[in-house]
C-alpha positions in Angstrom: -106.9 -14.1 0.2 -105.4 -17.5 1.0 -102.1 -18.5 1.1 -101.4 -22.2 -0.2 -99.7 -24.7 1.3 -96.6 -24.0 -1.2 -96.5 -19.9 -0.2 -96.5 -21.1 3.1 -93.4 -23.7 2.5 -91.6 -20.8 0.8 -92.5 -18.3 3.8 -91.2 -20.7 5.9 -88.0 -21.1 4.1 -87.5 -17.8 3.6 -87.6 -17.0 7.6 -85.5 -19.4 8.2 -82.7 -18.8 5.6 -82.6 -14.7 7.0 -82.6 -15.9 10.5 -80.3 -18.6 10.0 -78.1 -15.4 8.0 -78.6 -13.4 10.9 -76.9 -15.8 13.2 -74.3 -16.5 11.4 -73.2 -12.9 11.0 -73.9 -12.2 14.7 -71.2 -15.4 14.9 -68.9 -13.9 12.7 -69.0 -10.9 14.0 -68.1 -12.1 17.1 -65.9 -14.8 16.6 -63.7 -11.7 14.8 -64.2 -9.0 17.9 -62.8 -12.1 19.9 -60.2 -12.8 17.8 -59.0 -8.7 17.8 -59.2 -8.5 21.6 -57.4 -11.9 22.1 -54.8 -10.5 19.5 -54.6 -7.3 21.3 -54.0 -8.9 24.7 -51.2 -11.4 23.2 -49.6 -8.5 22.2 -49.9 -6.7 25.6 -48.4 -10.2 27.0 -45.4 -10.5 24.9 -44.7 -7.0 25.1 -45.1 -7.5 29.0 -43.0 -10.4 29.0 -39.8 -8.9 27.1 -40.0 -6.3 29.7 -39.6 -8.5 32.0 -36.9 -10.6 30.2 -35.0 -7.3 30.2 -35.0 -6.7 33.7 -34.4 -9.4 34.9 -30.4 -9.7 32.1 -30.0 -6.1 34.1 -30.0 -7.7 37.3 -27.0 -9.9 36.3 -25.0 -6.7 34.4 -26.0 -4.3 37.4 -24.5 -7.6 39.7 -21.3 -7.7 38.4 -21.0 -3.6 38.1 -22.1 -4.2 42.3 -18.8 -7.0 43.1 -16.3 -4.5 40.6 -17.3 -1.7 43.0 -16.8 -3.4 46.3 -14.0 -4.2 44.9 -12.5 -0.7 44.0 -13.3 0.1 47.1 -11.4 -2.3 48.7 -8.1 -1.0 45.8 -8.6 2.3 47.3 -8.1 0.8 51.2 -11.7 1.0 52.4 -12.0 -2.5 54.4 -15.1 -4.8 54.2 -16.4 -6.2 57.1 -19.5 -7.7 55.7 -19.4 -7.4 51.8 -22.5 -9.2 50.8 -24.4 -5.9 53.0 -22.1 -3.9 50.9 -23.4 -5.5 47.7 -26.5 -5.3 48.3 -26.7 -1.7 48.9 -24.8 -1.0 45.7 -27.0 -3.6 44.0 -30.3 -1.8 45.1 -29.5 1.9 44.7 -28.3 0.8 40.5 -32.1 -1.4 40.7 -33.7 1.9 42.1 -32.0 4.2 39.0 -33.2 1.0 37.0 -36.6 1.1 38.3 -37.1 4.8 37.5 -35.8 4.5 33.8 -38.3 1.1 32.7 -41.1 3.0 34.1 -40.3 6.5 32.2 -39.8 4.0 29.1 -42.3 1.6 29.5 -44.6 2.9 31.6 -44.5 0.2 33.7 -44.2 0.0 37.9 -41.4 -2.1 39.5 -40.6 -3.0 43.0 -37.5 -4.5 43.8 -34.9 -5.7 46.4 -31.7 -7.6 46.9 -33.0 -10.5 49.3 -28.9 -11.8 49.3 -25.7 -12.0 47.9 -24.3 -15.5 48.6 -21.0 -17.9 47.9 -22.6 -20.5 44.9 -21.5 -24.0 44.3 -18.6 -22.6 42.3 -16.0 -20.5 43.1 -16.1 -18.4 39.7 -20.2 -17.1 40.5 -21.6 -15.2 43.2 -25.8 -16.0 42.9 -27.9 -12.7 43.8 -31.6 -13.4 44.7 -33.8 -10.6 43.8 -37.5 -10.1 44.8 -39.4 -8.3 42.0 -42.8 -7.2 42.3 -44.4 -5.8 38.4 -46.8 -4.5 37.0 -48.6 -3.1 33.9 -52.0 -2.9 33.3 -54.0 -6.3 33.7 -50.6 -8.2 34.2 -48.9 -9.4 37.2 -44.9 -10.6 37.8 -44.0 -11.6 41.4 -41.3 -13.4 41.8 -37.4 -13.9 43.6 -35.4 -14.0 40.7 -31.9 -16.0 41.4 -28.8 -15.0 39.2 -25.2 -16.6 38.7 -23.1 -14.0 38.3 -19.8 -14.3 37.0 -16.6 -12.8 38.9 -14.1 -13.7 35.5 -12.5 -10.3 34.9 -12.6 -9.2 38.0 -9.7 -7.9 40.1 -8.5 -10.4 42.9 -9.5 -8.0 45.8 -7.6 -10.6 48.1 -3.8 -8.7 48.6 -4.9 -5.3 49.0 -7.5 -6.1 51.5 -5.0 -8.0 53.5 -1.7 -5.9 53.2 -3.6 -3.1 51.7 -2.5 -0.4 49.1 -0.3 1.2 52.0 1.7 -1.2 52.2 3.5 -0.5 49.1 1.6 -2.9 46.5 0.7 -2.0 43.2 -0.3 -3.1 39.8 1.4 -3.3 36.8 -0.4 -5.0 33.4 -1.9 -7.7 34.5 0.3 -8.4 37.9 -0.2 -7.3 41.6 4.1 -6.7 42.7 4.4 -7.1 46.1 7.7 -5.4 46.5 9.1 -5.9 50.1 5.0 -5.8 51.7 5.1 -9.8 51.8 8.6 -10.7 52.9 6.8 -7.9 56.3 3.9 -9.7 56.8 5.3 -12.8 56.6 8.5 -12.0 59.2 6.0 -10.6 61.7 4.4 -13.9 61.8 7.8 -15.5 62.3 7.4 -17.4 59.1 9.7 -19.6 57.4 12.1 -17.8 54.8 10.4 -14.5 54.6 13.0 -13.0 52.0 12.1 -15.2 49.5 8.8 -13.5 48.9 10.6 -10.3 48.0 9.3 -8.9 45.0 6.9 -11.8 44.2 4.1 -11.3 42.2 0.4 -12.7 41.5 -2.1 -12.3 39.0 -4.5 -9.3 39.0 -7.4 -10.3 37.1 -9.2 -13.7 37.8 -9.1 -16.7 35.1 -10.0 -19.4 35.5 -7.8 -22.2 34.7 -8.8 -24.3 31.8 -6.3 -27.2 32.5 -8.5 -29.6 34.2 -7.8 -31.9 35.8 -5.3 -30.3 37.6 -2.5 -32.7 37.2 -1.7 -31.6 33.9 -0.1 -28.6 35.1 2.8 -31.5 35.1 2.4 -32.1 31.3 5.4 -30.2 29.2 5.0 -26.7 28.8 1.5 -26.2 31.0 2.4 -24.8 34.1 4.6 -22.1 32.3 1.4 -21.5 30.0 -0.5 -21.1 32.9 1.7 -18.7 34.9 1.9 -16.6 31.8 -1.5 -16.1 31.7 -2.3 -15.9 35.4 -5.2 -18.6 35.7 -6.6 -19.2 38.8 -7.6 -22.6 40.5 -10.5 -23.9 42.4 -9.7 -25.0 45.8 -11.5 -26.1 48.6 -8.8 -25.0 51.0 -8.8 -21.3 49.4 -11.5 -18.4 49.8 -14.6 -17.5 47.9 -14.6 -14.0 46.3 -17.1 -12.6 48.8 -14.8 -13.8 51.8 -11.5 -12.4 49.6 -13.2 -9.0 49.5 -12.8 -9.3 53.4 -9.4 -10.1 53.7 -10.2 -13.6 54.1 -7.1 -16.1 53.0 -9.6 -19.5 53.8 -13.2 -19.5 54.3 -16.2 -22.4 54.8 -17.4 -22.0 51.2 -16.0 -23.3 48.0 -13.0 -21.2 46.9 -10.3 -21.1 44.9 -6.4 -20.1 44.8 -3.3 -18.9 43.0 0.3 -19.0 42.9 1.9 -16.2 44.4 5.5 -16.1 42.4 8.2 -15.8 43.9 11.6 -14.5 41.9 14.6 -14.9 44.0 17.7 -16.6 44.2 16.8 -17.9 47.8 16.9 -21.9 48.1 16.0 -22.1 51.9 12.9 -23.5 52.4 9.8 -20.9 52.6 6.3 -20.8 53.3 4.1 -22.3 49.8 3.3 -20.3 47.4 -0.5 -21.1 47.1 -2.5 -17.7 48.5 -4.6 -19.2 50.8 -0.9 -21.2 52.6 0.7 -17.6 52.7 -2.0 -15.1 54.1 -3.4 -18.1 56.2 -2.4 -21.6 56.3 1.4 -21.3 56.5 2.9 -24.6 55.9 6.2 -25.0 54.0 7.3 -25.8 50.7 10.4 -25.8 48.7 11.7 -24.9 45.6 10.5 -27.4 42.3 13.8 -26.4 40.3 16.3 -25.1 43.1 18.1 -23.5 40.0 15.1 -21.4 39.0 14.4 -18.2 40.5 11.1 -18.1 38.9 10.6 -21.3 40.5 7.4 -22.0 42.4 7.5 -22.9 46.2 5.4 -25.7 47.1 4.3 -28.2 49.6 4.3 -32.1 48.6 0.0 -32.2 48.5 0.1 -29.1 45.9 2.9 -30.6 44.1 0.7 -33.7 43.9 -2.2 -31.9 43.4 -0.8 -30.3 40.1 1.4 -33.5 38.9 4.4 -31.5 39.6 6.4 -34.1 41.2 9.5 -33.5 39.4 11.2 -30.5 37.9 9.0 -27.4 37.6 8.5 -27.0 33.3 8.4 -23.1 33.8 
């Protein structure tokens, strides 16, 4: 039998329509697998990039749990010669415990240590630089992550580490009272008045101040706001938290300071009543309101400093 030009047309077509049917399920079938397995490792990605993200917000929380326990330690009148090595090793025992928990929940393997603890361009954050090395499955993190941490809330470790708890300090609400432990330390050094620091007191907790620029501490009613509430200013004269953790009144970094209040009826002239001019400095001031025994103590460049020329508001 013979096939005609038209069965073989049709034959023709026919081939071609199931092969070209063919292809184009083998490229849907494909396109669809590809599709599914991109989808699958997406998912793996975002999954391994939120575990990541989470981490890495512990390293800041575990942070500032490492400065509050240096500085406990220092409350219960353990002295810091080098608190950044102190840090660290509180910082990397709490990334250890932290290490052991992801991987039980996550199933995930983490490396990590505390490369440094350092001063930052602001007195109110210490930045931690952490290497982290993790993985799970396919993916890869490698990294030295760097993180502000802030010291607001903290206690001022400054006055026990210097006079120290033994010295008859203590803390009441949100004060340190210094009781008779500065009017010592300051007659020993043959300073200037050292009765009128009898029971002074400072704040405990640090705040900063939100009166900026300084010299509005002059305007009516600020500087008695801001004793109230016990803010603390930046300085470059004063001392970093790392270096207060030490016992340091001044340091090289950035710092910052805070009235130590004195309450006496005292008008001679005394040393001024900024932290880092009492435990370091030592220059004298005088009374703003000689008729205040709340009054603050200060030297002409704080006074300045603070637009507190005339009478003290407070």
């Amino acid at each position: 039998m013979k096939i005609d030009s038209k069965g073989n047309l049709i034959l023709g077509t026919t081939v071609i329509l199931i092969t070209t049917l063919l292809l184009l399920a083998i490229f849907v079938f494909t396109t669809l697998n590809y599709m599914e397995n991109h989808n699958i490792e997406s998912k793996e990605d975002d999954n391994f990039k939120f575990i990541v993200d989470d981490y890495s917000n512990n390293i800041e929380v575990l942070g500032r749990d490492s400065l509050a326990d240096a500085c406990d330690k220092v409350y219960h009148t353990f002295k810091l010669f080098d608190s950044e090595d102190q840090i660290k090793k509180y910082l990397n025992k709490k990334l250890e415990a932290k290490n052991e928990e992801f991987s039980r929940k996550y199933d995930i393997e983490i490396n990590s240590d505390v490369m440094s603890v350092e001063s930052s361009d602001t007195p109110w954050k210490v930045l931690f630089k952490v290497k982290l090395n993790i993985k799970k499955n396919n993916n890869r993190y490698f990294k030295i992550v760097e993180k502000p941490v802030s010291i607001e809330g903290l206690r001022d470790p400054l006055p026990p580490a210097i006079l120290t708890v033994a010295s008859g300090i203590y803390v009441q609400g949100d004060k340190i009272h210094y009781k008779n432990a500065l009017s010592r330390y300051l007659k020993l050094r043959n300073l200037d008045s050292p009765f009128s620091y009898m029971f002074a007191t400072s704040p405990l907790t640090i705040k900063k101040c939100p009166y900026d620029p300084y010299i509005h501490h002059g305007d009516p009613g600020v500087l008695k706001d801001c004793l109230d509430k016990g803010y603390f200013h930046e300085s470059a004269d004063g001392s970093c938290y790392l270096c207060r953790l030490e016992g340091k009144g001044k340091c090289p970094h950035y710092g910052m300071e805070v009235f130590i209040q004195t309450h006496t009826p005292l008008i001679n002239d005394s040393i001024s009543c900024s932290d880092h001019v009492v435990y370091h400095d030592h220059y004298t001031g005088q009374k703003i309101d000689k008729t205040n025994i709340n009054s603050l103590i200060l030297d002409s460049s704080h006074r300045k400093k603070y637009g507190l020329s005339g009478e003290d508001d407070g």
